[in-house]
ChimeraX commands (.cxc) that place a marker at each C-alpha (Angstrom):
marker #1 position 213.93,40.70,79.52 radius 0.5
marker #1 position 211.24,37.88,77.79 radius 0.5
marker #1 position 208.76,39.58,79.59 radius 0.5
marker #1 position 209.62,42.85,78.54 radius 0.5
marker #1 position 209.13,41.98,75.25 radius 0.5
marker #1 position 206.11,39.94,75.78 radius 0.5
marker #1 position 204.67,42.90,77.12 radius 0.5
marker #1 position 205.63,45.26,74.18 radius 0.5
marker #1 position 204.26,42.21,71.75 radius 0.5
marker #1 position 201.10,42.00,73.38 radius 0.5
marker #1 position 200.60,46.09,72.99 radius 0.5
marker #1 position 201.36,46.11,69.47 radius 0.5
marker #1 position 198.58,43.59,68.72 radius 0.5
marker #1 position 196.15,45.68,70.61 radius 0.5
marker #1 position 197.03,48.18,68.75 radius 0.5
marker #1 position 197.07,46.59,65.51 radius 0.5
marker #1 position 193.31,45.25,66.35 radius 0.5
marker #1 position 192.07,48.54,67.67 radius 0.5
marker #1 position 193.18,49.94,64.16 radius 0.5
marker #1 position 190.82,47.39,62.50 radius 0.5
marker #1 position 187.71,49.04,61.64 radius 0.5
marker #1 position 184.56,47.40,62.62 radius 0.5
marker #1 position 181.88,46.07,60.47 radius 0.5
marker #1 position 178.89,47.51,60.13 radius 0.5
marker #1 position 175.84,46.57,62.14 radius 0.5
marker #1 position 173.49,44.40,59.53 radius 0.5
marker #1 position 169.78,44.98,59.06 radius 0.5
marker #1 position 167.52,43.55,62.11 radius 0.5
marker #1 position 164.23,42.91,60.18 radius 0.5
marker #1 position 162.20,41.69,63.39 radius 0.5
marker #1 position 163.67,45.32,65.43 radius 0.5
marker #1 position 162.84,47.29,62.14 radius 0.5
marker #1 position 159.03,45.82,61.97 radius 0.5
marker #1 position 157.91,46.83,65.70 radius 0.5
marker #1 position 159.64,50.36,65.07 radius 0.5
marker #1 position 158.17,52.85,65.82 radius 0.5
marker #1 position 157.42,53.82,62.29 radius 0.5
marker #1 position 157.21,50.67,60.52 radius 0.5
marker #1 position 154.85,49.24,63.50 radius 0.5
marker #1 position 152.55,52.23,63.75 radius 0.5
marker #1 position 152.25,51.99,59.77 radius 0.5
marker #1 position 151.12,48.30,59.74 radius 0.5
marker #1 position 148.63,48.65,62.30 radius 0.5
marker #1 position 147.31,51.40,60.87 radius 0.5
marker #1 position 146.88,49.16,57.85 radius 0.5
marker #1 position 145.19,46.56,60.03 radius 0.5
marker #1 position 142.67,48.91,61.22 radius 0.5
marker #1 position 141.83,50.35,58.37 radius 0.5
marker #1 position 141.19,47.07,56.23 radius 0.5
marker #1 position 139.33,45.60,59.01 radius 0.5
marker #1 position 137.58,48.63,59.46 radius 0.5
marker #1 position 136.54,49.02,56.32 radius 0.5
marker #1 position 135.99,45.29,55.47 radius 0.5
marker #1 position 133.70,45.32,58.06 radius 0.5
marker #1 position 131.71,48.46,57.25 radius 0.5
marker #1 position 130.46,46.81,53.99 radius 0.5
marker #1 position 130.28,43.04,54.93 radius 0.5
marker #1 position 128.44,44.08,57.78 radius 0.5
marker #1 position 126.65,47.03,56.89 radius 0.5
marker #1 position 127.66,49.96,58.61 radius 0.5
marker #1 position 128.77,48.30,61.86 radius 0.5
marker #1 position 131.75,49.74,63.16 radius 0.5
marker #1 position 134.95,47.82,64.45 radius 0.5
marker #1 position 137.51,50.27,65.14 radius 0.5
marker #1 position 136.18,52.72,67.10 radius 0.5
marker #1 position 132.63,53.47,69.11 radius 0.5
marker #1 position 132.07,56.97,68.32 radius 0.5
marker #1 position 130.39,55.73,64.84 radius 0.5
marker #1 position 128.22,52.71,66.22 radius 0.5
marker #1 position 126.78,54.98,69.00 radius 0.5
marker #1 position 125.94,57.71,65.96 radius 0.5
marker #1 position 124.37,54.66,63.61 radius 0.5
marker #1 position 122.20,53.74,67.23 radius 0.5
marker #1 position 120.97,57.01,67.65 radius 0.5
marker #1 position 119.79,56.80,63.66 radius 0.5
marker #1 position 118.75,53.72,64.00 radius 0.5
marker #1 position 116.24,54.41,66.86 radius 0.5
marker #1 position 115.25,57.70,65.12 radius 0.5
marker #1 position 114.17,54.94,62.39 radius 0.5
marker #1 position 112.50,52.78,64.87 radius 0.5
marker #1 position 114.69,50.22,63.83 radius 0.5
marker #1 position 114.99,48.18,67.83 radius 0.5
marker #1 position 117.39,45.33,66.02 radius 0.5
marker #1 position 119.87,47.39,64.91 radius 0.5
marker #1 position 120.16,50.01,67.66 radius 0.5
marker #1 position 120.34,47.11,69.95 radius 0.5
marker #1 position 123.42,45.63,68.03 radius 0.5
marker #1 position 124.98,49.23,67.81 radius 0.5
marker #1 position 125.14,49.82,71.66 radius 0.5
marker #1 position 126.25,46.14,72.58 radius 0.5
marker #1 position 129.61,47.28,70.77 radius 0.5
marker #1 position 130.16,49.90,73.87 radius 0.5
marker #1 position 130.33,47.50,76.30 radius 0.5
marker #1 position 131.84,44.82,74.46 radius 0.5
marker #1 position 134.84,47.49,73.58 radius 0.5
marker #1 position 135.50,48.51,77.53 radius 0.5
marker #1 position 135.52,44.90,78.39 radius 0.5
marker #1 position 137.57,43.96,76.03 radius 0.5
marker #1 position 140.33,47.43,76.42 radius 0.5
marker #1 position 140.38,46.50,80.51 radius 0.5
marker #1 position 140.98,42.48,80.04 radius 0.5
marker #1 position 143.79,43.63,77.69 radius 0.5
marker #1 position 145.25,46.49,80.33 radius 0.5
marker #1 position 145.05,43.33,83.31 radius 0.5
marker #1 position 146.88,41.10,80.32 radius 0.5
marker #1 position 149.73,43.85,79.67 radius 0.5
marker #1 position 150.15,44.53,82.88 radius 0.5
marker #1 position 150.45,40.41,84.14 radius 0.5
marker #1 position 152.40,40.20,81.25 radius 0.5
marker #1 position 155.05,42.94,82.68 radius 0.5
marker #1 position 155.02,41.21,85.90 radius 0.5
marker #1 position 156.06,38.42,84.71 radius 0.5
marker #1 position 158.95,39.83,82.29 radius 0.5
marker #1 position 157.08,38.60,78.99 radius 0.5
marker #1 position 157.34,39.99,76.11 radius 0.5
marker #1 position 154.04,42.38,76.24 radius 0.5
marker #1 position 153.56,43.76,72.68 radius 0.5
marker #1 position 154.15,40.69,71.65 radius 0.5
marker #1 position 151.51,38.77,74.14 radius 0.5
marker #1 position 149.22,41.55,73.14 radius 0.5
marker #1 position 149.54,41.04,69.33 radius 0.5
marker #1 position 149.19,37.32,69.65 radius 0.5
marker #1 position 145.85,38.02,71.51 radius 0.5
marker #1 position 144.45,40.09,68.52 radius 0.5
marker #1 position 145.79,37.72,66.17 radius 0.5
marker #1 position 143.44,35.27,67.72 radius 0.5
marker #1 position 140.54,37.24,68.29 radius 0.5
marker #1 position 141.48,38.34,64.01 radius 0.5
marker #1 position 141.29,34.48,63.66 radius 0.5
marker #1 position 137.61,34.23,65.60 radius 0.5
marker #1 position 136.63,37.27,63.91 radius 0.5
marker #1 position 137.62,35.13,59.87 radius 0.5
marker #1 position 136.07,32.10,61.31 radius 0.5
marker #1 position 132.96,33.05,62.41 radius 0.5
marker #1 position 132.09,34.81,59.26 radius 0.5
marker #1 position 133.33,32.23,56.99 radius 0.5
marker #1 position 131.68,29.65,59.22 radius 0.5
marker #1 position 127.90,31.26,59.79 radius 0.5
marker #1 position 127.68,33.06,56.19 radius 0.5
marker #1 position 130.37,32.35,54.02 radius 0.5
marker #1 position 129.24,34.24,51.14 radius 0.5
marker #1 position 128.42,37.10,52.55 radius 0.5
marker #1 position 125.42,38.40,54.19 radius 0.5
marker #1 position 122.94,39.20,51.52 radius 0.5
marker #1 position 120.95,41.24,53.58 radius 0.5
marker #1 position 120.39,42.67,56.86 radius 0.5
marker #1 position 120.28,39.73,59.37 radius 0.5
marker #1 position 121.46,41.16,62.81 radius 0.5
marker #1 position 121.42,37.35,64.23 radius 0.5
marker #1 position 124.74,37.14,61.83 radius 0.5
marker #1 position 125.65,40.62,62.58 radius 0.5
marker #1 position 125.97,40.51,66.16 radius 0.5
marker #1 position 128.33,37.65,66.42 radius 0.5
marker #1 position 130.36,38.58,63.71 radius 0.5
marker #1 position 131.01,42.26,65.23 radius 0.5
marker #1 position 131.28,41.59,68.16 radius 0.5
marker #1 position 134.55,39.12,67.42 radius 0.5
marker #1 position 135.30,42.06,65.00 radius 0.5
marker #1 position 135.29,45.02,67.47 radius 0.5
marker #1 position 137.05,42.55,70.58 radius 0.5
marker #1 position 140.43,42.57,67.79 radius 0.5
marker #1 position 139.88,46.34,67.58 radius 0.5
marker #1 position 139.57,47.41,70.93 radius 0.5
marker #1 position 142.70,44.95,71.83 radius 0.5
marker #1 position 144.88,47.25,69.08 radius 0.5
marker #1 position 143.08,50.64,70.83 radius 0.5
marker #1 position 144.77,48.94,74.38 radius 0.5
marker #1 position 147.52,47.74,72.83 radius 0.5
marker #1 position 149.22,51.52,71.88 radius 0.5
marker #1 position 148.08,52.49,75.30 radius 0.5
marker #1 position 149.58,49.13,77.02 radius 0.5
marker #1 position 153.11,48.56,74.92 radius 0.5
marker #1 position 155.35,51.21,76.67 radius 0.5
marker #1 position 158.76,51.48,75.69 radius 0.5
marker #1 position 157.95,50.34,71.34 radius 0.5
marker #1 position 156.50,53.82,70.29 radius 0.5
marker #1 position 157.91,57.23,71.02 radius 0.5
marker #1 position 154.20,58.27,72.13 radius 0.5
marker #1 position 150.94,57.71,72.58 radius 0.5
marker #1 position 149.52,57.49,68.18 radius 0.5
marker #1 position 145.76,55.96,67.94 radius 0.5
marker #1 position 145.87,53.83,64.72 radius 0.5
marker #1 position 141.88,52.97,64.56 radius 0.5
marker #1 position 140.81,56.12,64.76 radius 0.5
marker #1 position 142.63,59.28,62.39 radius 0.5
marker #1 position 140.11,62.07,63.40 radius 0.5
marker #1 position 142.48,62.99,66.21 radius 0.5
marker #1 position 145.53,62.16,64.10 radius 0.5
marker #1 position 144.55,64.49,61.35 radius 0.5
marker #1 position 143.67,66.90,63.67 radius 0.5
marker #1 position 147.15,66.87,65.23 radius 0.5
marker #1 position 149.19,66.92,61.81 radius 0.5
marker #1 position 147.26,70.10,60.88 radius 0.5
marker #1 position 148.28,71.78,63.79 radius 0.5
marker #1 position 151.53,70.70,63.25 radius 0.5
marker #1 position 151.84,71.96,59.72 radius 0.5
marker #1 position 151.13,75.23,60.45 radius 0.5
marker #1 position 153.51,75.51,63.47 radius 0.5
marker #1 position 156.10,74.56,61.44 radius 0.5
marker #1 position 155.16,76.62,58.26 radius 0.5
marker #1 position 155.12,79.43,61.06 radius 0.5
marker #1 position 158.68,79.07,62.36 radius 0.5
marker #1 position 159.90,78.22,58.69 radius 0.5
marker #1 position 158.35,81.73,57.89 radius 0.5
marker #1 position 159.38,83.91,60.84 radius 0.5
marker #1 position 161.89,86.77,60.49 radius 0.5
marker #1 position 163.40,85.38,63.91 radius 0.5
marker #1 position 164.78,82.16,63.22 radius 0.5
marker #1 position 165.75,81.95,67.33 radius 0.5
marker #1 position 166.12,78.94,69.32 radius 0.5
marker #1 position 162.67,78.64,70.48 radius 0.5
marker #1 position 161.67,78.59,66.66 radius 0.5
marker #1 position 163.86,75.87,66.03 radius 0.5
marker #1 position 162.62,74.15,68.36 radius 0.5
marker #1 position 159.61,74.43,67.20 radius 0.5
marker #1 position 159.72,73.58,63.83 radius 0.5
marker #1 position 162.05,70.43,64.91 radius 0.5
marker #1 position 158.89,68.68,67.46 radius 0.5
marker #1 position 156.26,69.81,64.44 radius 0.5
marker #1 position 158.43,68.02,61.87 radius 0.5
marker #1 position 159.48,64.97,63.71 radius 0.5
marker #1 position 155.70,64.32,64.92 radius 0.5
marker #1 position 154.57,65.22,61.14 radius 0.5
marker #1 position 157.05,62.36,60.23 radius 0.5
marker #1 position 154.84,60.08,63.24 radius 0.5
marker #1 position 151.77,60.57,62.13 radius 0.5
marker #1 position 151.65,60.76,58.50 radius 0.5
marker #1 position 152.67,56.76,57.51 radius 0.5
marker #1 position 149.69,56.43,60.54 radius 0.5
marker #1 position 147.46,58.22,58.49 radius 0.5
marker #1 position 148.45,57.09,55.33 radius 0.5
marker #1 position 148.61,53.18,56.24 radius 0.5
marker #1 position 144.73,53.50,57.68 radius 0.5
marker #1 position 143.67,54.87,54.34 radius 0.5
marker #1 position 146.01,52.49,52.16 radius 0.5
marker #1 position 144.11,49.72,54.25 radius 0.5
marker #1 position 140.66,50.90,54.02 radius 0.5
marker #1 position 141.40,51.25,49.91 radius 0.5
marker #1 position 142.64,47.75,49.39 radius 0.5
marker #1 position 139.91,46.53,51.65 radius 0.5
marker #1 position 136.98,47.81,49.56 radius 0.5
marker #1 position 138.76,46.60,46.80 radius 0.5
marker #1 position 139.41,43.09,48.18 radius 0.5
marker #1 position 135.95,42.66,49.41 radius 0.5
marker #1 position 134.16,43.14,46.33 radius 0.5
marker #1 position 136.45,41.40,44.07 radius 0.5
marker #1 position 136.90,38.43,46.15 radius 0.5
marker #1 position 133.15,38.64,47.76 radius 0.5
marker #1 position 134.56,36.64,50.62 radius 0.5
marker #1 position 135.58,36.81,54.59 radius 0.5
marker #1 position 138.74,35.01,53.20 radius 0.5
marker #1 position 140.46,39.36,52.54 radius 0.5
marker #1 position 140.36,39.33,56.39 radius 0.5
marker #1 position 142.93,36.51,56.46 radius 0.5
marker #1 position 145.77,39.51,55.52 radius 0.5
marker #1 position 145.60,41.40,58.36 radius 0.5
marker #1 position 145.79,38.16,60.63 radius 0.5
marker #1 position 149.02,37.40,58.63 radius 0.5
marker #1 position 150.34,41.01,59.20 radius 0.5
marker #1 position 149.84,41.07,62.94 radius 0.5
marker #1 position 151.26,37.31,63.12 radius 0.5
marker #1 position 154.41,38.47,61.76 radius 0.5
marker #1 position 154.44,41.36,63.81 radius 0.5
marker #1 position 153.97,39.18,66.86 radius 0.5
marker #1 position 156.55,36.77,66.12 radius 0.5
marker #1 position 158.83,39.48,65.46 radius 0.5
marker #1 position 158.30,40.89,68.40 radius 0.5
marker #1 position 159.06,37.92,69.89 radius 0.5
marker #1 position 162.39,37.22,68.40 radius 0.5
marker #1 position 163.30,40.81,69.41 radius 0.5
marker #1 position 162.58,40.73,73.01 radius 0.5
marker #1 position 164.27,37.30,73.25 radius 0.5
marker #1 position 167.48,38.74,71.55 radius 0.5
marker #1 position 167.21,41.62,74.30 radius 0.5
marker #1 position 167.44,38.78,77.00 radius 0.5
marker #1 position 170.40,37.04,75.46 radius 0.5
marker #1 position 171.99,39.98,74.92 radius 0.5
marker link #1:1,2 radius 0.2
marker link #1:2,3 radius 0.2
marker link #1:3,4 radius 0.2
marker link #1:4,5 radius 0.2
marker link #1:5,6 radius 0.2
marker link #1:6,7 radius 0.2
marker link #1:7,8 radius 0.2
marker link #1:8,9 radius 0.2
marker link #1:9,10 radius 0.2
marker link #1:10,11 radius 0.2
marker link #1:11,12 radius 0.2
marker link #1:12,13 radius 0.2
marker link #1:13,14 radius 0.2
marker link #1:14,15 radius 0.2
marker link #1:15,16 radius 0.2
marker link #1:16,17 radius 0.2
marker link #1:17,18 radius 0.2
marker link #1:18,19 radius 0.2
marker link #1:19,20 radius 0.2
marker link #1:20,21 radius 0.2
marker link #1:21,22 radius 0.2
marker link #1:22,23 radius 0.2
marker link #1:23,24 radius 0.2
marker link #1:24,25 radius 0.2
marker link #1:25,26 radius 0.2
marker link #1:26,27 radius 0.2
marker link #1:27,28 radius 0.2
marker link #1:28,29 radius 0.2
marker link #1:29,30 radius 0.2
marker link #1:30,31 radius 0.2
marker link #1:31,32 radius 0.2
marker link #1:32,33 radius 0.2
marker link #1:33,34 radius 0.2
marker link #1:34,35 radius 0.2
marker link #1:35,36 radius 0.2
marker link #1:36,37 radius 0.2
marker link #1:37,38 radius 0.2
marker link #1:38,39 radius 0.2
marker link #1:39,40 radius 0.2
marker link #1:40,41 radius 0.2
marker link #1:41,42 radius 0.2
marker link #1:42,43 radius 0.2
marker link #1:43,44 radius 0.2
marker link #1:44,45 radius 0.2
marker link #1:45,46 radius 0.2
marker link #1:46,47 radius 0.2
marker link #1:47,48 radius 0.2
marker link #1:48,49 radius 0.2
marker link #1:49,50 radius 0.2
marker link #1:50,51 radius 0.2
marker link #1:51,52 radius 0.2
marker link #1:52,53 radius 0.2
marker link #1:53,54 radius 0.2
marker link #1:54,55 radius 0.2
marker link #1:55,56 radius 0.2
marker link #1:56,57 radius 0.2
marker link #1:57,58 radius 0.2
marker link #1:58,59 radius 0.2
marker link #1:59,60 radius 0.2
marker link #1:60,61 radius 0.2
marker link #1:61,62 radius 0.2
marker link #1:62,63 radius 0.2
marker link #1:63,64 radius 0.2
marker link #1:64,65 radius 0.2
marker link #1:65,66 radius 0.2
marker link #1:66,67 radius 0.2
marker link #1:67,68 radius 0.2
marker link #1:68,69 radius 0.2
marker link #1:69,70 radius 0.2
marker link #1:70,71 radius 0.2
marker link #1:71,72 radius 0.2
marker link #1:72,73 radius 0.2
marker link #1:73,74 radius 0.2
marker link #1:74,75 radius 0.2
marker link #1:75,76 radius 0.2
marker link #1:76,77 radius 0.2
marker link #1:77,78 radius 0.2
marker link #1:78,79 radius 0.2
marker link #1:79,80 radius 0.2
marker link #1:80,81 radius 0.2
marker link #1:81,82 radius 0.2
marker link #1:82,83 radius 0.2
marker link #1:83,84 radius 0.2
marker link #1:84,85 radius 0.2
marker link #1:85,86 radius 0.2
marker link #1:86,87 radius 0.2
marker link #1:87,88 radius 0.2
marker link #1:88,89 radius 0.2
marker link #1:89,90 radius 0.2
marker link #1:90,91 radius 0.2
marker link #1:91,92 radius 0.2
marker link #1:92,93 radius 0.2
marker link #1:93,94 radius 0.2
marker link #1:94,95 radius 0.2
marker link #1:95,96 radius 0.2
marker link #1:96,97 radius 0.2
marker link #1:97,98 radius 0.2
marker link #1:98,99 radius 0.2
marker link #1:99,100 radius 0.2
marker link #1:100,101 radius 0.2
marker link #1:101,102 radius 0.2
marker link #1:102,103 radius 0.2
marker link #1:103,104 radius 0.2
marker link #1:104,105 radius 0.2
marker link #1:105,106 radius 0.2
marker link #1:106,107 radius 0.2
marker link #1:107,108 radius 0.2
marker link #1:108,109 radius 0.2
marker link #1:109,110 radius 0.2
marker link #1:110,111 radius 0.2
marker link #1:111,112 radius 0.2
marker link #1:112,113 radius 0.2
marker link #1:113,114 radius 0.2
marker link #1:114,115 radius 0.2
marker link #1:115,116 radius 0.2
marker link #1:116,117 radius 0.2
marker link #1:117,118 radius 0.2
marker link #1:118,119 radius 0.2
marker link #1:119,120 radius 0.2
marker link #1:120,121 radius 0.2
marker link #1:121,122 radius 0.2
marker link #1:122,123 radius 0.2
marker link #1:123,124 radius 0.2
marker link #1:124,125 radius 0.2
marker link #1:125,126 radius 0.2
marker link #1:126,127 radius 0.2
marker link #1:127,128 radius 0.2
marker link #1:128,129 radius 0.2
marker link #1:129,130 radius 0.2
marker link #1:130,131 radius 0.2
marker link #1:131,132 radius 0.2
marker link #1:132,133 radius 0.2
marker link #1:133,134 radius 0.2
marker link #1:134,135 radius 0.2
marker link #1:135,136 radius 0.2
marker link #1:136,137 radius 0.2
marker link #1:137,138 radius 0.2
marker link #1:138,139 radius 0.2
marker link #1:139,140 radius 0.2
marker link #1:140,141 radius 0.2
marker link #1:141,142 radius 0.2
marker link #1:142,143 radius 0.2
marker link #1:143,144 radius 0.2
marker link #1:144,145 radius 0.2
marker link #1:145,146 radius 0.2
marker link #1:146,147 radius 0.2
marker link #1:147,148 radius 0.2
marker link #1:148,149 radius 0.2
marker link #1:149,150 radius 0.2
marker link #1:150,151 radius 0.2
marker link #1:151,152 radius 0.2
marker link #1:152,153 radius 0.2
marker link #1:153,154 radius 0.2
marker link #1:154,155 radius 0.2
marker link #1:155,156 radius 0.2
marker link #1:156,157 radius 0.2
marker link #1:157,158 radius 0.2
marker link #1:158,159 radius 0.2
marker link #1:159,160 radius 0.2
marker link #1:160,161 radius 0.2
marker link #1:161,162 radius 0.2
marker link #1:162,163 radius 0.2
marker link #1:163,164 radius 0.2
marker link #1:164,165 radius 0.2
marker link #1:165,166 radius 0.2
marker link #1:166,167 radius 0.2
marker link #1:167,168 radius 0.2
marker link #1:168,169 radius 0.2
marker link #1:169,170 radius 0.2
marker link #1:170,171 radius 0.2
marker link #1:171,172 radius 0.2
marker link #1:172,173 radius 0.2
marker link #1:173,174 radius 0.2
marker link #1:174,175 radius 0.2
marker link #1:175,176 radius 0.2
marker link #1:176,177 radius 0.2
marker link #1:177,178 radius 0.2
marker link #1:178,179 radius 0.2
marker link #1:179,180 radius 0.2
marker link #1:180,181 radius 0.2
marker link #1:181,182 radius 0.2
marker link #1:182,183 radius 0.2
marker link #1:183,184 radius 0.2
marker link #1:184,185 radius 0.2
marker link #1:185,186 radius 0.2
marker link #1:186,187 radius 0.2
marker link #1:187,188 radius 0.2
marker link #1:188,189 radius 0.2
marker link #1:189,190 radius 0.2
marker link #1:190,191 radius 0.2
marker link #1:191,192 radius 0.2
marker link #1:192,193 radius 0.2
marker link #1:193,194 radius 0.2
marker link #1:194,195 radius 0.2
marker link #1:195,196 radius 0.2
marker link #1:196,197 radius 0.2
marker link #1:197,198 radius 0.2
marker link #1:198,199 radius 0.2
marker link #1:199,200 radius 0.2
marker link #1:200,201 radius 0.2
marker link #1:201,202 radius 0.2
marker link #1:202,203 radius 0.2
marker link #1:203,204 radius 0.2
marker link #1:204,205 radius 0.2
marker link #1:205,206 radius 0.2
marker link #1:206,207 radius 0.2
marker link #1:207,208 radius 0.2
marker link #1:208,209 radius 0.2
marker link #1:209,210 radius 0.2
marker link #1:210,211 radius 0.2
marker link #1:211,212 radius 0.2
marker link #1:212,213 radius 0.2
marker link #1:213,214 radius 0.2
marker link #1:214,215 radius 0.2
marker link #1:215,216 radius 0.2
marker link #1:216,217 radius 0.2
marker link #1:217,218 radius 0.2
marker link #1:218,219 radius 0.2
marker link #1:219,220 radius 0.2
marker link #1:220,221 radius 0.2
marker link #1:221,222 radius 0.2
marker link #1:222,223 radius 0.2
marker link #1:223,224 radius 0.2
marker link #1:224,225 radius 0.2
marker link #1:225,226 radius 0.2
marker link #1:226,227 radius 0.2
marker link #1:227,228 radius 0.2
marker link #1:228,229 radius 0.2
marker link #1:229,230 radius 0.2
marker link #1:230,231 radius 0.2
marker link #1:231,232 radius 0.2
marker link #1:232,233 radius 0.2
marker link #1:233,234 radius 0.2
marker link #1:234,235 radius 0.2
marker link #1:235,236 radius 0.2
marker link #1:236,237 radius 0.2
marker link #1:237,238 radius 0.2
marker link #1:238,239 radius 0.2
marker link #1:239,240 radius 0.2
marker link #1:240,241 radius 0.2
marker link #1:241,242 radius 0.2
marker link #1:242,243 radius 0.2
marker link #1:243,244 radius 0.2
marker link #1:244,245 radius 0.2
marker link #1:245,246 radius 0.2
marker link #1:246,247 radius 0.2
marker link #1:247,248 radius 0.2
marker link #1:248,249 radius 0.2
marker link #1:249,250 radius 0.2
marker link #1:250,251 radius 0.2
marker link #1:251,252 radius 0.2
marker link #1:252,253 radius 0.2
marker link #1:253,254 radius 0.2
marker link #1:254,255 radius 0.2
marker link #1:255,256 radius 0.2
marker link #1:256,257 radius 0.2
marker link #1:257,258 radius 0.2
marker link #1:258,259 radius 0.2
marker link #1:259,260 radius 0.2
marker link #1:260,261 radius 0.2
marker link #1:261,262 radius 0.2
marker link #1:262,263 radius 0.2
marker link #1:263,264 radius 0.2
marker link #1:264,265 radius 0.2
marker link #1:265,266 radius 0.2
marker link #1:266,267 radius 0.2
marker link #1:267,268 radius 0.2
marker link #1:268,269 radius 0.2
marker link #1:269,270 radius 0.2
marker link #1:270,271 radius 0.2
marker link #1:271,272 radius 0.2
marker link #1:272,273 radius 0.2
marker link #1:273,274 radius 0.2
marker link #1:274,275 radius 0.2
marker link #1:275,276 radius 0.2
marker link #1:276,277 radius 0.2
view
C-alpha cells in the first residue's frame, strides 16, 4: 500500500514539473557573431577596409583580390613602368601560396578535431598584425610617394591576410549556408541581380504554383545572404577612406585586426561549448 502511493506521489510531481513551462533560451553572442549572417557581414567589412586602406596607402595595389593587380601590371608595362609591373604580378603567386598553405591548415586542423574557422581566423589575425606592423614599422607616416621597396613588403603581408579570408569561406564548412566571396562583390552583385528579377518574376506571375513559390522563396532567402555581404564591403571601404585620411596613419588597420580577433575568439568559445555539450 506505501508503495502504491509512492508511486502515485512520484507521478503527480512529474506531472506538476512537466506543466512548468521552460525558460527561454538566452542570447549566445559568440554563436550569433560566426552566423552565418552576422559573420559574412563582418568579413565583408574586413575586406573592404583593408581593401580600400590599402588601395590609397599603397597606391593602387590590390589586397583582396588578383583580378585588379594583374589589370594595374598589364598598365603598368604598357607604361614601361618594370618596378611596378614587377610588384603587381608577385601578388599572383604570393595569393596561391598563401590560399593552398591555408587549405593544408584547414584541413590538419579537421584532422585533428580543432576548431577550424577559428584556427583560420587566428591565422589572418596574425598575418592583419604583420600586415599593421610592417607599415607602421618601415614608413609610419605614410608613403609619400611611389617607393615599390616599401610597397612590396607591405602588400605582400597585405594580400597573405586576404587570400587567407578568400580560403577561409572555401575551408570553414559547416559556419555558412554556402559558398559567399566577401573580398570580391563583382560576383556577388552579379548574383543578387539575378536574384531580384527571379523573384520580381514569380511575385508577378498570374500562376502563383508551387514551382513559383519556390522560386521566389531560394531568390529571397539568398537576396537576404548576400546583401549585408555587399553592404558590409562597401560600409568598410567608406569608413576606410575616411579613416585613412583623417588619421593619415597605418594605425585604421588596427580595426579590422580587432574585428577578426573577436571573431576568432568567439569562435573559439563556440566550438568548445559544442564539445562540452
Amino acid at each position: 500500500m506505501p508503495s502504491i502511493i509512492y508511486l502515485l506521489d512520484l507521478i503527480q510531481v512529474n506531472r506538476m514539473t512537466s506543466a512548468i513551462p521552460r525558460s527561454p533560451s538566452k542570447f549566445n553572442l559568440s554563436a550569433y557573431l560566426i552566423s552565418d549572417g552576422p559573420a559574412g557581414f563582418l568579413l565583408s567589412w574586413v575586406a573592404g577596409f583593408v581593401d580600400t586602406s590599402a588601395f590609397i596607402i599603397l597606391f593602387g595595389l590590390f589586397t583582396a583580390h588578383v583580378t585588379g593587380n594583374i589589370a594595374l601590371a598589364g598598365s603598368s608595362f604598357v607604361s614601361d613602368d618594370a618596378e611596378t609591373t614587377i610588384t603587381r604580378l608577385l601578388m599572383l603567386p604570393t595569393f596561391i601560396v598563401t590560399v593552398a598553405l591555408t587549405s593544408l591548415l584547414a584541413r590538419f586542423s579537421r584532422r585533428q578535431q580543432w576548431c577550424v574557422f577559428g584556427v583560420l581566423l587566428t591565422a589572418e589575425a596574425i598575418a592583419l598584425a604583420v600586415f599593421l606592423s610592417l607599415g607602421t614599422s618601415l614608413c609610419p607616416a605614410l608613403i609619400l610617394d611611389v617607393q615599390e621597396d616599401l610597397i612590396l613588403p607591405i602588400g605582400i603581408s597585405g594580400v597573405i591576410a586576404m587570400a587567407i579570408q578568400n580560403a577561409l569561406m572555401k575551408e570553414a564548412k559547416g559556419v555558412f549556408k554556402s559558398y559567399i566571396p566577401t573580398t570580391v562583390m563583382t560576383g556577388n552583385t552579379t548574383q543578387l541581380t539575378i536574384d531580384v528579377v527571379q523573384l520580381c518574376i514569380a511575385k508577378l506571375s498570374k500562376v502563383q504554383d508551387e514551382t513559383t513559390k519556390k522560386e521566389a522563396e531560394e531568390s529571397l532567402e539568398r537576396i537576404g545572404r548576400f546583401v549585408p555581404t555587399i553592404v558590409g564591403f562597401a560600409l568598410g571601404g567608406l569608413l576606410a577612406a575616411c579613416f585613412v585620411l583623417v588619421s593619415e596613419s597605418w594605425w585604421s588597420l588596427s580595426i579590422p585586426l580587432v574585428v577578426i580577433s573577436i571573431l576568432a575568439i568567439a569562435a573559439y568559445v563556440e566550438h568548445g561549448r559544442k564539445l562540452a555539450s
